[in-house]
MMTF fields as JSON, N, C-alpha, C and O atoms, coordinates in Angstrom:
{
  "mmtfVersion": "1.0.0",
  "mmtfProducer": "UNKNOWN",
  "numBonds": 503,
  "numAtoms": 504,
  "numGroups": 126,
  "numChains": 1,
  "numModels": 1,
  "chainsPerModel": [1],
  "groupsPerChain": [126],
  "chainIdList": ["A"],
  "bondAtomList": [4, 2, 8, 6, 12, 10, 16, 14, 20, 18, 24, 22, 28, 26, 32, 30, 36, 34, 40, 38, 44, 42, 48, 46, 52, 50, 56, 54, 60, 58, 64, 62, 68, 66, 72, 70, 76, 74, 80, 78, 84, 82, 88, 86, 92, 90, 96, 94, 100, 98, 104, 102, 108, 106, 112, 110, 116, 114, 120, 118, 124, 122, 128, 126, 132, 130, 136, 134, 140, 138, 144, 142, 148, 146, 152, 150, 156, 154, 160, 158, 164, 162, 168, 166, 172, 170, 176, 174, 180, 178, 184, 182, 188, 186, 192, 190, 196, 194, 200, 198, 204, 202, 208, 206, 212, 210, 216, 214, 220, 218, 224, 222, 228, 226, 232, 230, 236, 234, 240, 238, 244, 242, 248, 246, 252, 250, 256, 254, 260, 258, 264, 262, 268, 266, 272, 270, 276, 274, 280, 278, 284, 282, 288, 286, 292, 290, 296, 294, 300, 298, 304, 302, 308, 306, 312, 310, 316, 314, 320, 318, 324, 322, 328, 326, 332, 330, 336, 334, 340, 338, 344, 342, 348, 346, 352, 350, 356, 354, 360, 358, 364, 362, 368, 366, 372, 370, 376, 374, 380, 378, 384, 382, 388, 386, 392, 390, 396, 394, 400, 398, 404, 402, 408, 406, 412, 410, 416, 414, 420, 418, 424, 422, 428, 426, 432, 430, 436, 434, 440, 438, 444, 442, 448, 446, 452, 450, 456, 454, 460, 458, 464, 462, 468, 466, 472, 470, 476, 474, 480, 478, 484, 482, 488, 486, 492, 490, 496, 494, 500, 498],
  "bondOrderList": [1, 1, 1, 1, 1, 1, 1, 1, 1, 1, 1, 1, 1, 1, 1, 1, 1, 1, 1, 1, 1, 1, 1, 1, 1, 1, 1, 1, 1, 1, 1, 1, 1, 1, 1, 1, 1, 1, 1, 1, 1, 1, 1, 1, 1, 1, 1, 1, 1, 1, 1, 1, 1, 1, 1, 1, 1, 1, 1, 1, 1, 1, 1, 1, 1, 1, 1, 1, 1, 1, 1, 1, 1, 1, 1, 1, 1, 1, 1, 1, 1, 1, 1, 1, 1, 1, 1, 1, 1, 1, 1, 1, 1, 1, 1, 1, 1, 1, 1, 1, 1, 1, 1, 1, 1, 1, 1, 1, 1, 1, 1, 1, 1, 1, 1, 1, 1, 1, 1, 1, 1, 1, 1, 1, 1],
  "groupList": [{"groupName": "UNK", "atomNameList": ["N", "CA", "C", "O"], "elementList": ["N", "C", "C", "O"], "formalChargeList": [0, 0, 0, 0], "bondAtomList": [1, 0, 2, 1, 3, 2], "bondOrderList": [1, 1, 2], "singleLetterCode": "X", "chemCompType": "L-PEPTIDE LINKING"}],
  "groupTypeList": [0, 0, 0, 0, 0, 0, 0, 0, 0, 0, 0, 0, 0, 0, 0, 0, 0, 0, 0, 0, 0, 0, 0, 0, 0, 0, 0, 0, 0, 0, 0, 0, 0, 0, 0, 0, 0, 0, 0, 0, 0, 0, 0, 0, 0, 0, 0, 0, 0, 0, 0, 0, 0, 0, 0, 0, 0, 0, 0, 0, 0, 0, 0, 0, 0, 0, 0, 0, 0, 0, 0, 0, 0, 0, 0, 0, 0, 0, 0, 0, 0, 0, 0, 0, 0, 0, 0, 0, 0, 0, 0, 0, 0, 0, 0, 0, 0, 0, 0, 0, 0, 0, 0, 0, 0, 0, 0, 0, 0, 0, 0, 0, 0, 0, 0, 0, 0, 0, 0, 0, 0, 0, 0, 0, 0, 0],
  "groupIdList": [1, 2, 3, 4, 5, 6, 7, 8, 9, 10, 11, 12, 13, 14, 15, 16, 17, 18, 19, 20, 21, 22, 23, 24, 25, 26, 27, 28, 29, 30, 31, 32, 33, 34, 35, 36, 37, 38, 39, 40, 41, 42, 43, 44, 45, 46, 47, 48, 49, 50, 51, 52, 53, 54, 55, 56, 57, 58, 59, 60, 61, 62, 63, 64, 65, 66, 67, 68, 69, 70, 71, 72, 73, 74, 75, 76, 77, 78, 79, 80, 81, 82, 83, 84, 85, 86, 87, 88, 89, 90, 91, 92, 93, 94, 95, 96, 97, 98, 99, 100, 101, 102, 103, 104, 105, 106, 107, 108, 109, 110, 111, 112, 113, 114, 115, 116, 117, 118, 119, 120, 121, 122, 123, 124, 125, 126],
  "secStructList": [7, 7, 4, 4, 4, 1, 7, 1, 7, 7, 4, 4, 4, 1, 7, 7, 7, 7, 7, 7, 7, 7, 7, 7, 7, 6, 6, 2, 2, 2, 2, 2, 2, 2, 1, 1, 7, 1, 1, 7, 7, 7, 7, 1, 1, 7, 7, 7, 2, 2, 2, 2, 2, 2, 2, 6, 2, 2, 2, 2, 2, 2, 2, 2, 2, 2, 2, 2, 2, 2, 2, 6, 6, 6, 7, 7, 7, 4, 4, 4, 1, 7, 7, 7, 3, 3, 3, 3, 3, 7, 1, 7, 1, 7, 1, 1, 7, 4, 4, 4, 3, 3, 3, 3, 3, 7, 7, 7, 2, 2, 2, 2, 2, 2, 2, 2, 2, 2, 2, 2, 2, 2, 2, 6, 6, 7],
  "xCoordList": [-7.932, -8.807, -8.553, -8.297, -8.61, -8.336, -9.521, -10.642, -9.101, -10.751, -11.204, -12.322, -11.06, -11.861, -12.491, -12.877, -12.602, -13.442, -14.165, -15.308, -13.926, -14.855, -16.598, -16.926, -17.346, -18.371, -19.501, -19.715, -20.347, -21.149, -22.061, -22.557, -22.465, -23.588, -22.694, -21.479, -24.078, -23.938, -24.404, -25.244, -23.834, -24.261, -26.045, -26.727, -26.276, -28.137, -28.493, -29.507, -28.426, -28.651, -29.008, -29.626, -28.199, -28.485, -29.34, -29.545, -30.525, -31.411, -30.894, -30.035, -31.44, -30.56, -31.878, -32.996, -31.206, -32.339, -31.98, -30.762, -32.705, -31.974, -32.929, -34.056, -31.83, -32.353, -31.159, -30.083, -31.355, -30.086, -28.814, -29.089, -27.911, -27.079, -26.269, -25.72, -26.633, -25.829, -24.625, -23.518, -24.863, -23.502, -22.76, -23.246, -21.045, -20.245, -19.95, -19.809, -19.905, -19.635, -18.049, -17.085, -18.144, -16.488, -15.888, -14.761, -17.498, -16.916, -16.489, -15.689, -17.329, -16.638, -15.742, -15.08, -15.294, -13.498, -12.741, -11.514, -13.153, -12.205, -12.182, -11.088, -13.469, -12.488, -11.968, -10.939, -12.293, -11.252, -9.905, -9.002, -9.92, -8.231, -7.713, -6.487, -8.142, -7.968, -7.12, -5.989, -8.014, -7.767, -6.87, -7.003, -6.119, -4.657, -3.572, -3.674, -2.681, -1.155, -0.333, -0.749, 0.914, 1.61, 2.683, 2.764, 3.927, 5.156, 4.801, 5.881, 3.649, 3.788, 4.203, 4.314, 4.647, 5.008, 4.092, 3.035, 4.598, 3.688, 3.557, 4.347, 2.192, 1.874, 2.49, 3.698, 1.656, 2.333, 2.074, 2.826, 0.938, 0.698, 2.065, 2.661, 2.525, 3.683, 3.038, 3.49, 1.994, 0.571, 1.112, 0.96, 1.847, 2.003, 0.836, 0.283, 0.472, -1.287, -0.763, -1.544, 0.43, 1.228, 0.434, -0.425, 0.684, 0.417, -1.027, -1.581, -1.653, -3.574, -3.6, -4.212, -2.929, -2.897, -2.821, -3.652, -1.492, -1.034, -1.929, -2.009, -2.693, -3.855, -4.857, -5.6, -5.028, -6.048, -7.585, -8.111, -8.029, -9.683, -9.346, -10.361, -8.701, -8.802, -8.422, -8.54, -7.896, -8.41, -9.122, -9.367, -9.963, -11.241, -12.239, -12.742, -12.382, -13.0, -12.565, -13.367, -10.781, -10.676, -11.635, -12.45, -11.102, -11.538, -12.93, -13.192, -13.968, -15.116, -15.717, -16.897, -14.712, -15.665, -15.298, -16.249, -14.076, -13.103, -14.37, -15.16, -14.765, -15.0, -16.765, -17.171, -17.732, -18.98, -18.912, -19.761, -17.713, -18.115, -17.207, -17.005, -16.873, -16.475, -18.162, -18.37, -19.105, -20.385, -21.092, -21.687, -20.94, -22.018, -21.301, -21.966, -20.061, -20.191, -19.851, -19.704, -19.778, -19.327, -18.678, -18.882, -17.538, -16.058, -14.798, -14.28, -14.531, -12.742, -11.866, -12.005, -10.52, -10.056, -8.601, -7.849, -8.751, -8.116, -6.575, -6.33, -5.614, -4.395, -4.622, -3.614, -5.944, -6.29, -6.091, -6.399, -5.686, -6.104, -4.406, -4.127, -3.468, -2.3, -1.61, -1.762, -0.854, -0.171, 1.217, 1.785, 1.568, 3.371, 3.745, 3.849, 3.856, 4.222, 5.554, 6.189, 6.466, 7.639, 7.566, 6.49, 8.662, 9.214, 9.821, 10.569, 9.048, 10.049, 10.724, 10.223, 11.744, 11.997, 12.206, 12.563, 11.741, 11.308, 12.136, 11.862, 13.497, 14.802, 14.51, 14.731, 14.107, 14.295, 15.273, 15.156, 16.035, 16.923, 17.288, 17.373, 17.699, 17.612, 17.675, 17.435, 17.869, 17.955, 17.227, 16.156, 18.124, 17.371, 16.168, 15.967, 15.437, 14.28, 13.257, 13.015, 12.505, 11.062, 10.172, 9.391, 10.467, 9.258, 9.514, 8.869, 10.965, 11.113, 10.93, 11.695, 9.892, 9.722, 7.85, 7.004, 7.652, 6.205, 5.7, 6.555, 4.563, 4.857, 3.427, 2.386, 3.937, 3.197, 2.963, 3.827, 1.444, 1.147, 1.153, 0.223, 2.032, 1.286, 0.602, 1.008, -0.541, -1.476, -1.702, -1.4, -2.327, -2.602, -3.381, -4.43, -2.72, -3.174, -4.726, -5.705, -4.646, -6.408, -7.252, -8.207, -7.001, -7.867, -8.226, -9.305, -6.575, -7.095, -8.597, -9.529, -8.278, -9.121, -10.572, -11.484, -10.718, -12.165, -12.344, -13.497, -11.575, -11.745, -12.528, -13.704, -11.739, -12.028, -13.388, -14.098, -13.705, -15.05, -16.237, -17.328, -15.734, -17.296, -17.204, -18.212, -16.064, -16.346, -16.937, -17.777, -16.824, -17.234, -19.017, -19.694, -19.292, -20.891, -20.923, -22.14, -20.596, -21.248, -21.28, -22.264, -19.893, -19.86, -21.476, -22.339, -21.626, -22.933, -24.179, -25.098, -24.418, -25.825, -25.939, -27.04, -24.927, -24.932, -25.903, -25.902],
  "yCoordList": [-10.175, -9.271, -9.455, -10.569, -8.558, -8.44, -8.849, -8.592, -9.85, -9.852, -9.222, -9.403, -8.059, -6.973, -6.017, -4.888, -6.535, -6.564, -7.563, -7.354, -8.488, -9.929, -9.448, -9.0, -9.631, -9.13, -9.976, -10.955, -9.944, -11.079, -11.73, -12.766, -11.137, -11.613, -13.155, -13.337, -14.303, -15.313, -15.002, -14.112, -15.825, -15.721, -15.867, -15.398, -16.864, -17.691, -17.001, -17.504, -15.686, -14.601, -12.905, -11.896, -13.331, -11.922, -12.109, -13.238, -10.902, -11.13, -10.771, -9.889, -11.559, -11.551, -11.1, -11.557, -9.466, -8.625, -8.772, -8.805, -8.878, -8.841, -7.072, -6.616, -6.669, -4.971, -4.534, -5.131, -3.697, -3.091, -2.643, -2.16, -2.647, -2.082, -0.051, 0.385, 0.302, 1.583, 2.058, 1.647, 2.862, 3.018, 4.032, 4.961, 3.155, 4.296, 5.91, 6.479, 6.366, 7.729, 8.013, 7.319, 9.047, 9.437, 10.058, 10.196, 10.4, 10.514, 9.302, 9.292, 8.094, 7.313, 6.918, 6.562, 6.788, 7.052, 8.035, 7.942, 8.744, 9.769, 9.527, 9.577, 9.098, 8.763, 7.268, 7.052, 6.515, 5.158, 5.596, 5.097, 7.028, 6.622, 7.722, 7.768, 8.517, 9.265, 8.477, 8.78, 7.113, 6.098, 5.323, 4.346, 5.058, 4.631, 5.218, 6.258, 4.611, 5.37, 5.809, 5.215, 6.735, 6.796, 5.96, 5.621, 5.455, 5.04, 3.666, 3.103, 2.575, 1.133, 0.95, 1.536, -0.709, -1.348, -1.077, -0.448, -1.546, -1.555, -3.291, -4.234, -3.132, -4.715, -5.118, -4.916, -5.868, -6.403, -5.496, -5.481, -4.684, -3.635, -2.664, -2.422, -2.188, -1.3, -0.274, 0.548, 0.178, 1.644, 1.91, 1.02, 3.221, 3.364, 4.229, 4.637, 4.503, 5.064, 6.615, 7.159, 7.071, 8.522, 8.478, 9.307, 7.801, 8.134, 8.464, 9.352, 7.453, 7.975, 9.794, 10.725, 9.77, 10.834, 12.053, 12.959, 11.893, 12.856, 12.658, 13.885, 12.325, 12.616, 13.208, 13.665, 13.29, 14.108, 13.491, 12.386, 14.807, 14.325, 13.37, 13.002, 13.102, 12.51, 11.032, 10.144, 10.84, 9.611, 9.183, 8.095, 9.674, 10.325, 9.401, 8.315, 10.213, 9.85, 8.281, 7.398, 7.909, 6.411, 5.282, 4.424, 5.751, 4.798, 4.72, 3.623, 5.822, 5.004, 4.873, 4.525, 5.238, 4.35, 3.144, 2.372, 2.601, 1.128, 0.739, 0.029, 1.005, 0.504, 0.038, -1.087, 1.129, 0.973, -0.402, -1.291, -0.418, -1.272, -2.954, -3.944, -2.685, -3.708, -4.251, -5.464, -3.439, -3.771, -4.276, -5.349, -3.18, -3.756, -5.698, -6.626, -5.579, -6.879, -8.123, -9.301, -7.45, -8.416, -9.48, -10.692, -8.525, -9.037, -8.386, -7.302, -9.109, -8.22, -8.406, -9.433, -7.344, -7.64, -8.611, -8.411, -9.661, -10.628, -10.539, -11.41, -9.311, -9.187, -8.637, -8.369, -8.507, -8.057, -9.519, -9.717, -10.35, -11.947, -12.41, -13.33, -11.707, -11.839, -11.226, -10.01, -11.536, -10.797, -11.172, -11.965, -10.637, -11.061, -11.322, -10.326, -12.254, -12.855, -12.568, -13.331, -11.889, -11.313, -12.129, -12.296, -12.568, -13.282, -11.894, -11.099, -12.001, -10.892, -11.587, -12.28, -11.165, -11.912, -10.964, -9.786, -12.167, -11.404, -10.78, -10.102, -11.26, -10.386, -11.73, -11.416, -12.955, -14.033, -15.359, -15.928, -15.797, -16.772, -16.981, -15.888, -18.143, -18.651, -18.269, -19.33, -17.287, -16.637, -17.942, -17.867, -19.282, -20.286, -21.179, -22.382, -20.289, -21.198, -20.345, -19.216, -21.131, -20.473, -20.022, -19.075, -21.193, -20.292, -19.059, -18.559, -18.612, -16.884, -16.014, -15.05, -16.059, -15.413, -15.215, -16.04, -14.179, -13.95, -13.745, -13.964, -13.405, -13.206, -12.095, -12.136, -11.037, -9.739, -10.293, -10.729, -10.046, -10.104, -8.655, -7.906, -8.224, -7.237, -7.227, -7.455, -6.95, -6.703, -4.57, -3.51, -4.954, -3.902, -2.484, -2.455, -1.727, -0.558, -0.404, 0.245, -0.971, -0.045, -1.039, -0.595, -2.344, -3.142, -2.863, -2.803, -2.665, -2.421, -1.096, -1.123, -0.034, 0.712, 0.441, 1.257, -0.739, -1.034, -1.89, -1.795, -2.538, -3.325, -1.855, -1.776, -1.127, -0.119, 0.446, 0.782, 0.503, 1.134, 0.101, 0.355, -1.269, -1.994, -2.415, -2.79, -2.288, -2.083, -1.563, -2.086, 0.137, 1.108, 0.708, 0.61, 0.545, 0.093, -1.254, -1.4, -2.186, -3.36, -2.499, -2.575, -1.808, -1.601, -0.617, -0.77, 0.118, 1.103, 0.379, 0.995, -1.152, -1.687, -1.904, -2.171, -1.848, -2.673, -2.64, -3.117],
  "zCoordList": [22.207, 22.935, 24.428, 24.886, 25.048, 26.542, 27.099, 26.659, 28.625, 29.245, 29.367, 28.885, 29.943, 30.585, 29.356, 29.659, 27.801, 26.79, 26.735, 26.328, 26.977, 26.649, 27.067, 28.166, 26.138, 26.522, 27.162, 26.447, 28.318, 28.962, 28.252, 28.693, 26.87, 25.917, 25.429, 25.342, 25.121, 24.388, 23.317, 23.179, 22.218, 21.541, 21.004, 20.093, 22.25, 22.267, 22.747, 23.231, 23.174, 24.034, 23.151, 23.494, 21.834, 20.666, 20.257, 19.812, 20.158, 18.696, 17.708, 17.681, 16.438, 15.198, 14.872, 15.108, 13.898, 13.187, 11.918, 11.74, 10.911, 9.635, 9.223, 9.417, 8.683, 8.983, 7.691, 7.721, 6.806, 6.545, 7.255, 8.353, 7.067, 7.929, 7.112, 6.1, 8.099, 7.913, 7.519, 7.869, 6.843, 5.555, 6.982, 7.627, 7.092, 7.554, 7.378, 6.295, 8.349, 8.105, 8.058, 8.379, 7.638, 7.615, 9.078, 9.554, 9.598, 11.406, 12.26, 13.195, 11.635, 12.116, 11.973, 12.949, 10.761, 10.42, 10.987, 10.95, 11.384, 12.026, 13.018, 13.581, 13.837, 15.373, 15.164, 15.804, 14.646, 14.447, 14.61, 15.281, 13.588, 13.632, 14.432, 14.337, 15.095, 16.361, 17.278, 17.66, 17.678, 18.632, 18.095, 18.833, 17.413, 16.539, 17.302, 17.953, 17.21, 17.787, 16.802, 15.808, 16.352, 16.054, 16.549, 17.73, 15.188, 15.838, 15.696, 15.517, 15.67, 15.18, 14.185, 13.107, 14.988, 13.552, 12.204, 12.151, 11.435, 10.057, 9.59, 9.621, 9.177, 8.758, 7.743, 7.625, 6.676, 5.664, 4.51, 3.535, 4.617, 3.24, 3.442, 2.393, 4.454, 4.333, 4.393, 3.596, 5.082, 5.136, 6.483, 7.32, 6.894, 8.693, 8.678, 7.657, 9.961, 10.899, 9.974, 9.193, 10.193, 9.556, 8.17, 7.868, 7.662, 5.936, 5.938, 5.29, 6.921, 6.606, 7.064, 6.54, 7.908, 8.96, 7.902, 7.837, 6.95, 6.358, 5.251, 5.309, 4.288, 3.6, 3.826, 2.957, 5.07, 5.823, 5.406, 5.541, 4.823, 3.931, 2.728, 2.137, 2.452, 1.162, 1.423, 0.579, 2.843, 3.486, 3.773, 3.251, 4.77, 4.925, 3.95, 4.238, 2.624, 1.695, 1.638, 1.942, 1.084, 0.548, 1.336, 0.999, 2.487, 3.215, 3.926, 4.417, 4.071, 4.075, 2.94, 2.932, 1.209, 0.352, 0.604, 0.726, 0.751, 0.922, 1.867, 1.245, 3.17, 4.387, 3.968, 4.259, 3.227, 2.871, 1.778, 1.836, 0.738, -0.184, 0.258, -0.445, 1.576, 2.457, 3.109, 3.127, 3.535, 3.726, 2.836, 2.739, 2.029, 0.385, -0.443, -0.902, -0.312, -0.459, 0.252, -0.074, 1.322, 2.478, 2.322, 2.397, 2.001, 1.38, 1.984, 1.717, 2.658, 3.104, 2.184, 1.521, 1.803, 0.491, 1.25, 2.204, 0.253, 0.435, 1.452, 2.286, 1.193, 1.543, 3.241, 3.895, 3.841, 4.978, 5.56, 6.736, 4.935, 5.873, 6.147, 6.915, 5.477, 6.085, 7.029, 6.911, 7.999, 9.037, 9.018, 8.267, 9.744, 9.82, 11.684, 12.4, 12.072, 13.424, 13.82, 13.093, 14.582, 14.879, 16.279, 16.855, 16.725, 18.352, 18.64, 18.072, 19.948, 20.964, 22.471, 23.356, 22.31, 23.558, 24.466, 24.478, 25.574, 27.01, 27.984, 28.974, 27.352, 28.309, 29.492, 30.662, 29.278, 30.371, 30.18, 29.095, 30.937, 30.471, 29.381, 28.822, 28.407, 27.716, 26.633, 26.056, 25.568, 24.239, 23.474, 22.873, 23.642, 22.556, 23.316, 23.15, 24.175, 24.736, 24.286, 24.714, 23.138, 22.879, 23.658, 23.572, 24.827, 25.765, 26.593, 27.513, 25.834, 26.176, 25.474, 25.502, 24.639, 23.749, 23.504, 23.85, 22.972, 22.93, 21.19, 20.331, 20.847, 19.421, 19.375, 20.031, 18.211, 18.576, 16.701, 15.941, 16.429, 15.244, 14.476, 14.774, 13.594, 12.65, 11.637, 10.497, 11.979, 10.454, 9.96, 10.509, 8.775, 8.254, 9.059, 9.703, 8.834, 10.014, 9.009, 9.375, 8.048, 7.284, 8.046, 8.683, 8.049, 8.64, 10.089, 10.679, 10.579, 12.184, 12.366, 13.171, 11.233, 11.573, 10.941, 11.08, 10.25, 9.704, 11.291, 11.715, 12.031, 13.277, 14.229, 14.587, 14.382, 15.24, 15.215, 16.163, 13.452, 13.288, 13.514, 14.026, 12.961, 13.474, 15.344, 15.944, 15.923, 17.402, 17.862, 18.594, 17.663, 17.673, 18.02, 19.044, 16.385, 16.08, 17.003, 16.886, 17.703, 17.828, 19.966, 20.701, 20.358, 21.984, 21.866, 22.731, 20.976, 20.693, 20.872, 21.412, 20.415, 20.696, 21.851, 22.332, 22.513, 24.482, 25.134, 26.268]
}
């Protein structure tokens, strides 16, 4: 996360409501993945941002049932917890000096966009 997200709240500082929480909408899926790029890498599921894109509604649908019954059991599905770590190098000295090199994680574009949607909901309580 970038600083200039880092948010000023402590944690000893939230009230903790215990409240139901609100079933996703499919609008909020839609702008989740509005705010997605075309042209990334692809994680480890092998899902590019394109394929949701090109399902249209019927993505739509998968995924805020996927995303609601990600709430209801407050359970992420297991293969969301792997990523794949790639070295890029920085075009600086050294080819065999690690510390020329950076490392860009790819994970799953479905996850990134369940990330996007509870952002969404948490920048909204501010």
């Amino acid at each position: 996360m970038n600083e200039e997200n880092v948010s000023e709240k402590r944690l000893d500082d939230v009230e903790i409501v215990n409240q139901e929480v609100q079933r996703i909408s499919k609008e909020e899926v839609r702008t989740a993945m509005k705010r997605m790029k075309n042209g990334k890498a692809i994680g480890p599921d092998d899902i590019p941002m394109e394929a949701w894109r090109c399902l249209g509604e019927m993505a739509m649908e998968f995924l805020t049932r996927l995303f609601n019954g990600i709430l209801e059991s407050e359970r992420m599905p297991e293969e969301w917890r792997r990523s794949v770590l790639v070295p890029i190098f920085k075009n600086k000295r050294d080819v065999q000096d690690c510390n020329n090199y950076r490392g860009i994680k790819l994970m799953s574009k479905s996850m990134k966009l369940w990330e996007r949607v509870v952002e969404a909901r948490l920048r909204s309580e501010d």
